[in-house]
KOLRO-746719 format. One line per field, with one value per residue (C-alpha): x, y, z; residue number from 1; residue in three letters. Coordinates in Angstrom, 2 decimals. Example, Ala and Ser with C-alpha at 12.3 -4.5 7.8 and 13.67 -1.06 7.14 Angstrom:
2
X = 12.30 13.67
Y = -4.50 -1.06
Z = 7.80 7.14
i = 1 2
aa = ALA SER
END
This chain:
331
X = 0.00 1.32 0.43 1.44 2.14 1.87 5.63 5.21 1.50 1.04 2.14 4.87 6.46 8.86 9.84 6.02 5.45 8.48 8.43 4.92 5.53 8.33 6.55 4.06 5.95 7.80 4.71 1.57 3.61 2.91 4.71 5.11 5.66 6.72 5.71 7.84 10.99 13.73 16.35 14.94 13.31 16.08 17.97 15.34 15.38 18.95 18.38 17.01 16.96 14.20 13.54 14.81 12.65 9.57 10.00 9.75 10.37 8.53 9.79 7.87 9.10 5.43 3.81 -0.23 0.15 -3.13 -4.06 -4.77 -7.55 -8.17 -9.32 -7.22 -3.86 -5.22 -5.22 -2.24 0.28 0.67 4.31 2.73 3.41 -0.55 -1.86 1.31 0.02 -3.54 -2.56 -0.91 -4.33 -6.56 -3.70 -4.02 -0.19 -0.83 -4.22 -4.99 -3.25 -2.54 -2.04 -1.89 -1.46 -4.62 -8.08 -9.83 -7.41 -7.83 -11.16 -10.78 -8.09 -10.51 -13.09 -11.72 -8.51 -8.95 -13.14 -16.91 -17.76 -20.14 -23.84 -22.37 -23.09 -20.97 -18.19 -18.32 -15.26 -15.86 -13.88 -14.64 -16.12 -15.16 -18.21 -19.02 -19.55 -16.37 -16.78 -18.78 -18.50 -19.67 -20.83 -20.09 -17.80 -17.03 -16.67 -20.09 -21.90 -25.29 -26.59 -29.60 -31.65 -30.31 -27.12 -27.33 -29.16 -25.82 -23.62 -25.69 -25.22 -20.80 -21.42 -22.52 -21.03 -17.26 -18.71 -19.66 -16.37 -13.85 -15.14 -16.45 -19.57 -22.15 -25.31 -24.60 -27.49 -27.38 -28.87 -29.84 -28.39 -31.45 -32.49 -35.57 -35.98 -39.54 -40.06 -41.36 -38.54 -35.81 -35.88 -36.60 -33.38 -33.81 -37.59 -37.12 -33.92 -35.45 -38.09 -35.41 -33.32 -36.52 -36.86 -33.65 -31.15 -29.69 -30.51 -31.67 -32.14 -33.96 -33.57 -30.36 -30.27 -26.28 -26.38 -26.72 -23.73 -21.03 -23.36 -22.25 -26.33 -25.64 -22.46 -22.86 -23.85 -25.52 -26.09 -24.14 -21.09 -21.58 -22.81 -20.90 -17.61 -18.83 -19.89 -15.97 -14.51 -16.72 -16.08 -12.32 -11.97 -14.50 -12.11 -8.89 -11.04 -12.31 -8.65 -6.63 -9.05 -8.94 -4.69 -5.63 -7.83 -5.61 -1.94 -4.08 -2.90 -1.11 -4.45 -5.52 -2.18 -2.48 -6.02 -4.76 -2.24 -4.52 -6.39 -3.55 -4.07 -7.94 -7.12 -4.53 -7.43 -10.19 -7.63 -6.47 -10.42 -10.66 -7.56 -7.67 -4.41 -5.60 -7.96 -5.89 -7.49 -10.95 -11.58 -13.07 -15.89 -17.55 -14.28 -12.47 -9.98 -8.84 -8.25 -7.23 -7.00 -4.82 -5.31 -2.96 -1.10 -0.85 2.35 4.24 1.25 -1.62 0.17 0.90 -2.68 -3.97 -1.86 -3.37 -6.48 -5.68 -4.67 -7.65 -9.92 -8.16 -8.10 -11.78 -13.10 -14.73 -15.45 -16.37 -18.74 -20.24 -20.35 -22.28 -24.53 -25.35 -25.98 -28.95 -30.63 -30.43 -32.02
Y = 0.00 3.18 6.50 9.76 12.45 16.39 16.84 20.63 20.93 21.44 24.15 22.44 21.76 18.92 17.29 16.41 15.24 13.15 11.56 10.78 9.08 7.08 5.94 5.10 3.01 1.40 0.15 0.33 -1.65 0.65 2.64 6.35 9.23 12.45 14.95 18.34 20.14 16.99 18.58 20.15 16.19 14.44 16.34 15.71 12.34 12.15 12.36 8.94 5.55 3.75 1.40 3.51 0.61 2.34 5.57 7.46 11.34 13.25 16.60 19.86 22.99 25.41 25.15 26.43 28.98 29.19 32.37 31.72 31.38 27.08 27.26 29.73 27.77 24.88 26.00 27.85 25.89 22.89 22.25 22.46 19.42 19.07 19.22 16.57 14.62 14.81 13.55 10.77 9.36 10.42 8.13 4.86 5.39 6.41 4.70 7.52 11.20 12.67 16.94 18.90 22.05 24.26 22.94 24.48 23.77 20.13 20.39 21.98 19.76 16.51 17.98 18.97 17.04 13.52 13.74 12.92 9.16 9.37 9.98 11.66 15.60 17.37 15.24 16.44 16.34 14.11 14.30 11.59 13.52 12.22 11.04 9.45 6.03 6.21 7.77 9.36 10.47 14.28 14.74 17.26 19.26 22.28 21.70 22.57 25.76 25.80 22.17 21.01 17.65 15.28 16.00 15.52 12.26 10.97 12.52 10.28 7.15 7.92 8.12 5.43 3.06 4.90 4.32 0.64 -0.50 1.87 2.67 -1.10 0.20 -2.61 -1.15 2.31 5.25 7.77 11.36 14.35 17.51 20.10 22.55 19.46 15.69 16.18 15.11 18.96 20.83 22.81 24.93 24.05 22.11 19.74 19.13 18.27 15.97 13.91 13.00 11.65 9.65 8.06 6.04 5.58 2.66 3.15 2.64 6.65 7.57 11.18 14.42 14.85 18.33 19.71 19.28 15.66 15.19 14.77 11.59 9.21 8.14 8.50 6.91 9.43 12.95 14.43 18.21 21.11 22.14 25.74 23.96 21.00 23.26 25.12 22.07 20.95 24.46 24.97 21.50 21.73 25.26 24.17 21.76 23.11 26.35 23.46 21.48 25.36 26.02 22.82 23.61 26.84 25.27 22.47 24.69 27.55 25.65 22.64 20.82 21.44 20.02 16.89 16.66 16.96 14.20 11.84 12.67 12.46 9.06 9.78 13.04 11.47 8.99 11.70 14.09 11.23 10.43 13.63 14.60 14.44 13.47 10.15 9.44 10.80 13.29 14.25 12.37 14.06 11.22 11.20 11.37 8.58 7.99 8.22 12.14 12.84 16.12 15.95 18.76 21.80 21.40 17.86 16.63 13.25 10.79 12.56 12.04 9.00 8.40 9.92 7.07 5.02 6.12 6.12 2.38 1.43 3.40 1.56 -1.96 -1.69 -0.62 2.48 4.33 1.00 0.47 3.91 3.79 0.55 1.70 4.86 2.74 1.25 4.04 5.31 2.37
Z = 0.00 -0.97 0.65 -0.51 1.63 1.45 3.06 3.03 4.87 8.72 11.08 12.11 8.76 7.58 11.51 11.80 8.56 7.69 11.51 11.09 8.45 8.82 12.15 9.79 7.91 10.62 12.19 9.82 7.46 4.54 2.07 1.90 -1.32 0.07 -1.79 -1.33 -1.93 -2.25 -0.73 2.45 2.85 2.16 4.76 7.41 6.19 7.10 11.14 10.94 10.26 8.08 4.93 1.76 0.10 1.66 1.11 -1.95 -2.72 -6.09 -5.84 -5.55 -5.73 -4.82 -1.38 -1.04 2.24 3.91 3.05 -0.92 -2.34 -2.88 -5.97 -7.32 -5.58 -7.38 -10.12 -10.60 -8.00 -10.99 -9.17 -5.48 -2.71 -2.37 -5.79 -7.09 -4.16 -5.50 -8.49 -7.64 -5.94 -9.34 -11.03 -9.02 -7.83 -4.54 -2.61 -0.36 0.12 3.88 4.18 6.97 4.81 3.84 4.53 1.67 -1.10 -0.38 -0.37 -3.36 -5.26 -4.25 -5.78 -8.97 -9.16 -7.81 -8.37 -7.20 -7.07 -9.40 -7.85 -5.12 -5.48 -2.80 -1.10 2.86 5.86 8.19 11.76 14.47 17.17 20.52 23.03 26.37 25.28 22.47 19.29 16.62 13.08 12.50 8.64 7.26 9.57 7.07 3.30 2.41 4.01 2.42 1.96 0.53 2.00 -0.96 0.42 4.00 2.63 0.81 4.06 6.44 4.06 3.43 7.11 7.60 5.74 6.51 10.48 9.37 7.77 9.34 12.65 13.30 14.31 13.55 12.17 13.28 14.17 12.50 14.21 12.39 14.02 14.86 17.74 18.82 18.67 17.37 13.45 12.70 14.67 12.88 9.12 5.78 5.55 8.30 7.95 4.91 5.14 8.08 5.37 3.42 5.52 7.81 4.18 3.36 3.92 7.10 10.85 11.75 15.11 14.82 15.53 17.79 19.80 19.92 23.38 23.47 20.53 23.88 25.14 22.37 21.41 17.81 16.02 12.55 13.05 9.95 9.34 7.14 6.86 8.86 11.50 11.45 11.82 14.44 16.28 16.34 17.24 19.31 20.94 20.74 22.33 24.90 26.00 25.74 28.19 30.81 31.00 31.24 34.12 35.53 35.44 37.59 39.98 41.02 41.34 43.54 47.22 48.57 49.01 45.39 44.22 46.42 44.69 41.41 42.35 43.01 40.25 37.62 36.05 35.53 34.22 31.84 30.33 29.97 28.18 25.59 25.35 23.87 22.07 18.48 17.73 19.14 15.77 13.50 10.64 8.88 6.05 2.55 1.74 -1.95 -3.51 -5.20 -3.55 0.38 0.99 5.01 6.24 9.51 12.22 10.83 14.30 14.31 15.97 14.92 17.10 14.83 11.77 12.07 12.80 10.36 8.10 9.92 8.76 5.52 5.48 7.08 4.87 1.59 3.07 3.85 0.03 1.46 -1.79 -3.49 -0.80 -1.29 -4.93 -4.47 -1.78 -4.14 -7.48 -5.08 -4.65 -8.26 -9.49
i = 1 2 3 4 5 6 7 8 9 10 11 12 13 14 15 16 17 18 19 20 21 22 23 24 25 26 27 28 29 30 31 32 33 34 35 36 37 38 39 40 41 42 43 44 45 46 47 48 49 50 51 52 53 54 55 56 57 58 59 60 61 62 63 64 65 66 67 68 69 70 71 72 73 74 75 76 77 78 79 80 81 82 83 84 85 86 87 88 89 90 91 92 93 94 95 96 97 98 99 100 101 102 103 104 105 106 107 108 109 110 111 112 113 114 115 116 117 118 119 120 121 122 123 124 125 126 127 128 129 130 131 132 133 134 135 136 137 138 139 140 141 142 143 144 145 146 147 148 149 150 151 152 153 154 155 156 157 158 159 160 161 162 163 164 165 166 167 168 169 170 171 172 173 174 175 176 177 178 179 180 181 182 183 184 185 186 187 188 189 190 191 192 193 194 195 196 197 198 199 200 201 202 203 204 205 206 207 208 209 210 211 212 213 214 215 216 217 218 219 220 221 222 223 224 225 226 227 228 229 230 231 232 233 234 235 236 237 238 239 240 241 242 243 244 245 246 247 248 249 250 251 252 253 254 255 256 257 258 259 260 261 262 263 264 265 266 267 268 269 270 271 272 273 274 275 276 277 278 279 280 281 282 283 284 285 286 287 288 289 290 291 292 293 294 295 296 297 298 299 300 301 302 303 304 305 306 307 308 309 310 311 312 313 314 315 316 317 318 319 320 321 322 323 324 325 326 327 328 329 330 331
aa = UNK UNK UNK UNK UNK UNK UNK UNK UNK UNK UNK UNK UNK UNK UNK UNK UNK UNK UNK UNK UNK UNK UNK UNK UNK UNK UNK UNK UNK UNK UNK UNK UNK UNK UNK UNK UNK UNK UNK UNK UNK UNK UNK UNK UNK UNK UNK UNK UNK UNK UNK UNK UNK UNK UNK UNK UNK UNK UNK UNK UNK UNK UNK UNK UNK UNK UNK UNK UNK UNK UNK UNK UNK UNK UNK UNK UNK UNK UNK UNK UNK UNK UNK UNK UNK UNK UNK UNK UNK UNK UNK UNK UNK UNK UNK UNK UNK UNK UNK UNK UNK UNK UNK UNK UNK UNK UNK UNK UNK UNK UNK UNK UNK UNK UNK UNK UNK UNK UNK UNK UNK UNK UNK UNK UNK UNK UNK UNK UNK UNK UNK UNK UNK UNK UNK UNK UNK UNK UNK UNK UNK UNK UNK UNK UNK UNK UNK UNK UNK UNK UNK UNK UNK UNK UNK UNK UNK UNK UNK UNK UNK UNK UNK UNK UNK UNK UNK UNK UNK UNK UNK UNK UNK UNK UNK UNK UNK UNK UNK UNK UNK UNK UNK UNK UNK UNK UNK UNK UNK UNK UNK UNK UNK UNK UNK UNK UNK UNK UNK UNK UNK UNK UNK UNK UNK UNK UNK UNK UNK UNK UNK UNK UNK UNK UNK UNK UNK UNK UNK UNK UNK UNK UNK UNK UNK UNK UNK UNK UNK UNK UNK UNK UNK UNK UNK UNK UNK UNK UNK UNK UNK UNK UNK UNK UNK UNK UNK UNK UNK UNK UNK UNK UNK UNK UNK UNK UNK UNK UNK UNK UNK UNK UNK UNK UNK UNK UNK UNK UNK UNK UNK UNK UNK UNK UNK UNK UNK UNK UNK UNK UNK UNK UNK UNK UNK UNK UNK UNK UNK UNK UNK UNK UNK UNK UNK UNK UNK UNK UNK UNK UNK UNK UNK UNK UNK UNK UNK UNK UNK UNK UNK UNK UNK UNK UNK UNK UNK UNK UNK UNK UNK UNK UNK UNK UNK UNK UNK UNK UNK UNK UNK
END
């Protein structure tokens, strides 16, 4: 299995990428492309030891920044790490792509570079969402803003099936996001989207208010992209707020720092519960081919997990599976 990887994406440029990757290929068994200036990697490259038989470098000599305009950087950045990473998915010489680098030019580049499975209209980002009871896929968490219901309807079955084969969920529910459980509740969108999936082929819960996302009741969490994203921001600054006060709290006296002493191991399991470096990246479902967007500040753990992710989603046929599940319901 070969996965290519934007070398030049991320906050933390080439240590995160190149270590993430080689711990990748170390113990995911798989091999890696970086895709990026040769040089600079081979010179990080040099600070360790690996399998040269595993890793391959395609040099590029652009890099997208985050502040250009996706399309546009698509477009016009021909000789860029990402969109020579792209490529080499849409080509069948790499089975799934990694990037850390800029959010919307991936979007964009799947979209127009490594394409739609065919029936799907709007490939959607998909995080896993941390819960109570484990984990849960949100759908879409940002690519699409404005949505209409035949697209949250092809969201909630990716979802599913990606929570299905991926996630080994068996038979997962799947929960429309609105502001009420009741059938009626919500705006044009949602009314009319919980008509669609109550017939379609999946195991649907309902109407799922925000507040009860955290409890883990739903295993795929269906709704737009604007509110998808603000879901997870809100969600991660929410908890990087309650653990910073928490920090406070327990170094204000001697008895608060015996407290948080005893408390250290069961603080140590709910922060790794919740830190997404643990699950690796979003993935860009509807697209043909596996497309992970890792967390812009991943370090090496959440890189390598996000190969991870990308191994699992080839090995499991994910976008045959959803190609299949969509030629159903055209027929």
């Amino acid at each position: 299995m070969k996965i290519a990887i934007d070398a030049m994406g991320g906050d933390k440029g080439l240590t995160m990428t190149i270590k993430g990757s080689l711990d990748a290929v170390k113990e995911l068994d798989v091999n890696v492309i970086l895709v990026g200036k040769s040089e600079m990697i081979k010179k990080e490259l040099e600070k360790y030891s690996y399998d040269e038989n595993k890793v391959e470098i395609i040099n590029a000599d652009e890099i997208i920044e985050n502040n250009e305009k996706p399309v546009v950087a698509i477009r016009r950045k021909k000789e860029s790490s990402l969109v020579k990473a792209l490529k080499l998915v849409k080509e069948k010489e790499a089975d799934a792509l990694v990037s850390a680098g800029s959010t919307g030019a991936l979007l964009a580049g799947g979209l127009f570079i490594v394409g739609r499975i065919k029936g799907i209209d709007r490939p959607a980002l998909s995080p896993v969402y941390p819960t109570e009871k484990g984990i849960s896929l949100l759908i879409d968490a940002g690519a699409n803003v404005d949505c209409k219901p035949k697209n949250l309807e092809q969201f909630a079955i990716m979802g599913s099936i990606y929570a299905e084969k991926v996630l080994n969920i068996k038979n997962p529910k799947v929960g429309l996001v609105n502001i009420g459980e009741e059938e009626e509740k919500g705006n044009e969108l949602t009314k009319e989207s919980y008509k669609l999936l109550k017939n379609a082929d999946i195991n649907f819960y309902g109407n799922l208010e925000v507040r009860d996302l955290p409890k883990g009741d739903c295993d795929v969490l269906v709704c737009d992209g604007f509110v998808g994203n603000t879901i997870l921001k809100l969600t991660e600054g929410l908890s990087e707020t309650i653990f910073s006060m928490l920090k406070k709290e327990f170094m204000k006296n001697f008895k608060s720092k015996i407290g948080a002493l005893l408390l250290k191991d069961g603080l140590k399991s709910f922060k790794k519960q919740i830190d997404y470096s643990e699950y690796g990246g979003a993935l860009l479902l509807g697209v043909k081919g596996g497309v992970i967007k890792a967390h812009g500040s991943s370090d090496v753990k959440a890189f390598k997990n996000a190969i991870r992710q990308a191994k699992i989603f080839t090995e499991n046929n994910v976008v045959e599976n959803i190609e299949g599940e969509i030629l159903k319901m055209e027929d």
